[in-house]
C-alpha positions as CSV (number, residue, x, y, z in Angstrom):
1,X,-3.5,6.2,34.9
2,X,-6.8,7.5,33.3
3,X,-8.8,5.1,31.2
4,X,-8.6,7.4,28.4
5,X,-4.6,7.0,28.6
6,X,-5.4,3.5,29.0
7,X,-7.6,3.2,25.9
8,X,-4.8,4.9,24.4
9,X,-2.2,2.6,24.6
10,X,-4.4,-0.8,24.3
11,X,-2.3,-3.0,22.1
12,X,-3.2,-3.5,18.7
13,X,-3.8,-7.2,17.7
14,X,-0.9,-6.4,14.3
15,X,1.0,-3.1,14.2
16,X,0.1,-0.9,11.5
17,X,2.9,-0.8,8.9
18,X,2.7,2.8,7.6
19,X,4.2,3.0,3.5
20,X,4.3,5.2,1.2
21,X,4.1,4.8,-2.5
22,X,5.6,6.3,-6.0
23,X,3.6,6.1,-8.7
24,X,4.8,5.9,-12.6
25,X,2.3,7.1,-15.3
26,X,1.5,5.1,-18.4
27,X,-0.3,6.6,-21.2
28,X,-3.1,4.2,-22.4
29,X,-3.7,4.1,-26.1
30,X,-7.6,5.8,-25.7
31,X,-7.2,9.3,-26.3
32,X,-10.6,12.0,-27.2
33,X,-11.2,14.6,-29.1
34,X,-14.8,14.8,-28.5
35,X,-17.8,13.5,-26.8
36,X,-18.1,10.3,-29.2
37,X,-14.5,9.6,-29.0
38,X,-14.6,10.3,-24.8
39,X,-17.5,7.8,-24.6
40,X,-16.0,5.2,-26.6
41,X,-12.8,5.4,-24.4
42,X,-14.5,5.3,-21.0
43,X,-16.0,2.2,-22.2
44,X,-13.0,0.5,-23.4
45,X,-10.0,2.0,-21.1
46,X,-8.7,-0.1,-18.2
47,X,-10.4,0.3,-14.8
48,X,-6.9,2.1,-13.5
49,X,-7.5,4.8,-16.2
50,X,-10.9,5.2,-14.1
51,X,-9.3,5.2,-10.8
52,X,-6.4,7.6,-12.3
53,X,-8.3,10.3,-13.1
54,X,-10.8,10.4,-10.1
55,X,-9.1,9.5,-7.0
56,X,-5.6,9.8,-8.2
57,X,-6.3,13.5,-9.5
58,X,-6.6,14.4,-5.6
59,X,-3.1,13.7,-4.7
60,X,-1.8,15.5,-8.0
61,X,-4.0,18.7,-6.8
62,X,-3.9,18.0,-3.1
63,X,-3.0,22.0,-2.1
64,X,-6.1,23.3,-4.1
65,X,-9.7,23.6,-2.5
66,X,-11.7,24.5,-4.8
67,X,-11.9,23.4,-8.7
68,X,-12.3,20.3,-11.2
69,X,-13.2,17.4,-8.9
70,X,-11.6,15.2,-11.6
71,X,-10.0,15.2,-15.1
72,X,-12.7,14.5,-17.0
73,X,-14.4,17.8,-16.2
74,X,-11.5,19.7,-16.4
75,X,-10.8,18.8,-20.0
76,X,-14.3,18.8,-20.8
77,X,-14.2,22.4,-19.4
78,X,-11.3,24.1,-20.5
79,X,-10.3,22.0,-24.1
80,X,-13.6,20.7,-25.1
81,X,-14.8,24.2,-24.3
82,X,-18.5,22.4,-23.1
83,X,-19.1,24.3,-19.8
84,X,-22.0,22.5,-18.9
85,X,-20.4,19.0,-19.2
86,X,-17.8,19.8,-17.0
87,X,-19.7,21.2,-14.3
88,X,-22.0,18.1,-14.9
89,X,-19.0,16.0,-14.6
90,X,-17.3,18.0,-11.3
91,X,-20.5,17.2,-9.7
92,X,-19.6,13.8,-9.5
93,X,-19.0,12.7,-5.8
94,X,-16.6,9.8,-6.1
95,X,-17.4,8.8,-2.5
96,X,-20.6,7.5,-3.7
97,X,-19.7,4.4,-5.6
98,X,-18.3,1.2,-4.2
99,X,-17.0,-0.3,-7.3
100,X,-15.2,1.0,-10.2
101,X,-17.8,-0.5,-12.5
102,X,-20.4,1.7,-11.2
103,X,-18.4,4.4,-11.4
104,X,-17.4,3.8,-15.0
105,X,-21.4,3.5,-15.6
106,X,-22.0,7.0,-14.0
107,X,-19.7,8.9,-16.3
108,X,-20.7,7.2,-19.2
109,X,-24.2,8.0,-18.1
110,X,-23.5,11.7,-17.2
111,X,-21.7,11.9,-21.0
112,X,-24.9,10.6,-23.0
113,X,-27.4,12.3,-21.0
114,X,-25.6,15.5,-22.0
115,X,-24.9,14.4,-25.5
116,X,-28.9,14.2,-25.8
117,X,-29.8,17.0,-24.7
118,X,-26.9,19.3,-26.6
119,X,-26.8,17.9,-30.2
120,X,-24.6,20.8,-31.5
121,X,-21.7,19.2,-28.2
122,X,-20.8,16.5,-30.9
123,X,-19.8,19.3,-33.3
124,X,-17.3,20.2,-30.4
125,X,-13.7,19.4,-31.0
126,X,-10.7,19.7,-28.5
127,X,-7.2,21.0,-30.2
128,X,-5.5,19.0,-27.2
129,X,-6.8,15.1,-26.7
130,X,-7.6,13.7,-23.4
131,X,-5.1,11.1,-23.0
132,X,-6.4,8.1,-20.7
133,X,-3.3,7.4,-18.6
134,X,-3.2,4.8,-15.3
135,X,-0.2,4.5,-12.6
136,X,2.1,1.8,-11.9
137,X,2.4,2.2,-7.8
138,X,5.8,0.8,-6.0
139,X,5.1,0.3,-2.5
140,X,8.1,2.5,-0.4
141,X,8.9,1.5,3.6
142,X,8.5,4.3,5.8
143,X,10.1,2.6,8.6
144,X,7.8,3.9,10.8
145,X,4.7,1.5,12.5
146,X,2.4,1.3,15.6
147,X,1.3,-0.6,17.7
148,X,-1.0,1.6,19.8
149,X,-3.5,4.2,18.9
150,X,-1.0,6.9,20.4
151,X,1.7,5.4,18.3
152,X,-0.8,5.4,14.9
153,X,-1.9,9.3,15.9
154,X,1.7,10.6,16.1
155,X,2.7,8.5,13.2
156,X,0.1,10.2,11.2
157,X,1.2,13.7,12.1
158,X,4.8,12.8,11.2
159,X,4.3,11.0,7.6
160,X,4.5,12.1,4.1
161,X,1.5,13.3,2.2
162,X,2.1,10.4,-0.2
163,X,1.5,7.9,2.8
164,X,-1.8,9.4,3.3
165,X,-2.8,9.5,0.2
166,X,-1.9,5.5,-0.4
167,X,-3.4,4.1,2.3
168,X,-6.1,6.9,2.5
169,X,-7.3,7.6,-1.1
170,X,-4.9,5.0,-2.9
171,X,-6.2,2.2,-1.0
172,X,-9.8,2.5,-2.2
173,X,-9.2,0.9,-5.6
174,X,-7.3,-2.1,-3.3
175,X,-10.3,-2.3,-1.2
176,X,-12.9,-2.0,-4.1
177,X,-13.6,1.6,-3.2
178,X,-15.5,0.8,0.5
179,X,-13.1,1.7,2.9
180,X,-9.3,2.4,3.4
181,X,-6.5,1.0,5.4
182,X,-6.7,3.4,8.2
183,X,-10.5,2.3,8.8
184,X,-9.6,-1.5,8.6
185,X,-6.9,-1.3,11.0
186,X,-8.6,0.5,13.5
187,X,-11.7,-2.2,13.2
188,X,-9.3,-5.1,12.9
189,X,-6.8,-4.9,15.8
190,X,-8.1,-2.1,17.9
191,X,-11.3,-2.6,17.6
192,X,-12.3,0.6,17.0
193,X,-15.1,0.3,14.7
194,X,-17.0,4.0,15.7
195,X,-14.0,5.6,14.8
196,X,-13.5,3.6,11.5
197,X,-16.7,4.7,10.5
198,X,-16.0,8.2,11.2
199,X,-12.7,8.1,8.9
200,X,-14.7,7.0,5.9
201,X,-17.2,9.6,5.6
202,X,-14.2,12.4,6.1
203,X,-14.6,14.5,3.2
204,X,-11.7,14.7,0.9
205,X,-12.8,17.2,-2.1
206,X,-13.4,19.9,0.4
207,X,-10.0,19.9,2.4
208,X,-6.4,19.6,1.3
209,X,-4.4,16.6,1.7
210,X,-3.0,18.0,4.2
211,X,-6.5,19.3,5.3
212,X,-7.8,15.5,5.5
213,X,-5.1,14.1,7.8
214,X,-5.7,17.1,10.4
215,X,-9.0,15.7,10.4
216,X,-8.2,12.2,11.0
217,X,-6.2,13.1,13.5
218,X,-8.7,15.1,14.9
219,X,-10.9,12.6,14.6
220,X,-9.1,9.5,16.6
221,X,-8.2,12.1,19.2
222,X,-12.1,12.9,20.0
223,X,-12.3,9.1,19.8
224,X,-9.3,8.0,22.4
């Protein structure tokens, strides 16, 4: 037996419990029709509303490539008809920020800065209101685990896109945006703390869904 095959099939301290999750929308009652009433709402609105509409948007657009990397810029884009504050806003690289609160503080920032220096924006009204909404998430079995790093790599391949998403993208708001659930497993009870490193800075604007877990899996493979 090679050592690679060994390394392979090292026992994990815990098994890793793959799930799945549904999520059910709640409208929040911020709403905007403009840049005052958008910056009044990202102040107040719930931190899920902030989490909703970043990291959540991913999974609701996970087939598309290019485009809005969020809802903010696409309404501020295409119903607030402001061009420049939605490509401001796309810019934003959620991947940065390692707490909701900073994130909240960004867009608020990128929102005033481009307030200032466009007076005639707050003239600007949308016919359709950006409604702040945040998800309730129940937690689903897959029925599927591992206890290896062979058994986690073929698990991967055969589970749902909405398993990936929860403990890939879903789990950031659990883990206060600095990792996910694949990193800490592999850390935790393989000890595998390269390769968890190397799962974090996967890029996930850039690739599909289905794009991002060929790369994990690409990823522990070169890593086995």
């Amino acid at each position: 037996m090679s050592s690679t095959t060994t390394a392979e099939r090292k026992p994990a301290r815990t098994p890793f419990e793959f799930k799945s999750a549904a999520p059910l929308l709640f409208i929040e009652r911020e709403q905007a029709r403009n840049i005052e009433e958008l910056l009044d709402a990202l102040r107040t609105c719930p931190d899920e509303s902030i989490f909703q509409h970043t990291f959540r948007t991913l999974e609701e657009h996970h087939f598309i490539k290019e485009g809005f990397s969020n809802d903010f810029a696409q309404w501020a884009y295409t119903d607030l008809r402001e061009v420049g504050l939605g490509e401001r806003l796309t810019g934003l690289d959620i991947r940065e920020f390692t707490s909701i609160v900073k994130l909240r503080e960004r867009l608020i920032q990128i929102v005033e800065e481009f307030r200032e220096a466009t007076p005639n924006a707050k003239e600007s009204v949308s016919k359709t209101p950006f409604y702040f909404c945040s998800s309730k998430i129940t937690v689903l079995p897959t029925q599927r685990s591992a206890t290896n790093l062979v058994e986690f790599i073929e698990g991967l391949k055969q589970v749902s896109l909405h398993s990936i998403h929860y403990h890939f993208i879903e789990a950031r708001l659990r883990r206060e945006l600095e990792t996910n659930d694949f990193s800490i497993w592999l850390r935790r009870d393989l000890g595998m703390e390269k390769a968890a490193k190397q799962l974090n800075q996967i890029d996930i604007y850039t690739s599909t869904l289905e794009g991002v877990r060929r790369k994990i899996v690409q990823t522990l493979q070169n890593a086995a």
